[in-house]
N, C-alpha and C positions, 0 to 999 in steps of 0.2 A: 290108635283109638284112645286119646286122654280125653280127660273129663275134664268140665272146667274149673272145679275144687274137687282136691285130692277128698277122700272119705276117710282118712288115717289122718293126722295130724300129731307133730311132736308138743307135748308140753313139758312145763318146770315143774316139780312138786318144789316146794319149802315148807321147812317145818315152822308150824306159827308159832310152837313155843321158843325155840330160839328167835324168832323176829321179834317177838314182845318185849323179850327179857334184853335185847341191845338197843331198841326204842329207848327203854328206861336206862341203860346205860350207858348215854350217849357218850358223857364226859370219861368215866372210867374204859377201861382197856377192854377191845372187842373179845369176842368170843367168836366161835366160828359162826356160821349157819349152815346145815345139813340142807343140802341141794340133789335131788334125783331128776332124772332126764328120763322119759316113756314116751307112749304111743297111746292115744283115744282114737276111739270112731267116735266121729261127730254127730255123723246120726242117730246112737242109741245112746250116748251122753251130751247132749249138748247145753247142759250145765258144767258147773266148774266142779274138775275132780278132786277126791281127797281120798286119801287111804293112808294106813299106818304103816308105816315104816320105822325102823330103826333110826334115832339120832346119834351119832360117835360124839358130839360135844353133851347132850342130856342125859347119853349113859343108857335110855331107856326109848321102846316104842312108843312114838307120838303120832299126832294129825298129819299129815304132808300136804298143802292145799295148793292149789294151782295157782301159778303168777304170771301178768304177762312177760314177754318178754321184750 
């Protein structure tokens, strides 16, 4: 009995302050970027997720916003 879209879907979190800050420095030497992996229902979010999370390269809690993939 499957449906023809799952209602669960995995998405990326990144943190967009690490993607800005290696935007701008492209020439000089990267930095990481902080990547999470979860689970949405598509039906009660079907906009793009975000929540805070912990970054290990910013030291502190940031945004984490959805990317595709």
């Amino acid at each position: 009995m499957a449906k023809g879209k799952d209602v669960r879907v995995t998405v990326i979190l990144e943190c967009t302050n690490c993607a800005v800050r290696n935007d701008a420095n492209r020439e000089s030497k990267r930095v990481g970027i902080s990547r999470y992996i979860t689970q949405k229902n598509r039906h009660n979010t079907p906009s793009r997720l975000e929540l805070r999370k912990f970054c290990p390269f910013c030291y502190k809690y940031t945004i984490h916003g959805e990317i595709k993939k």
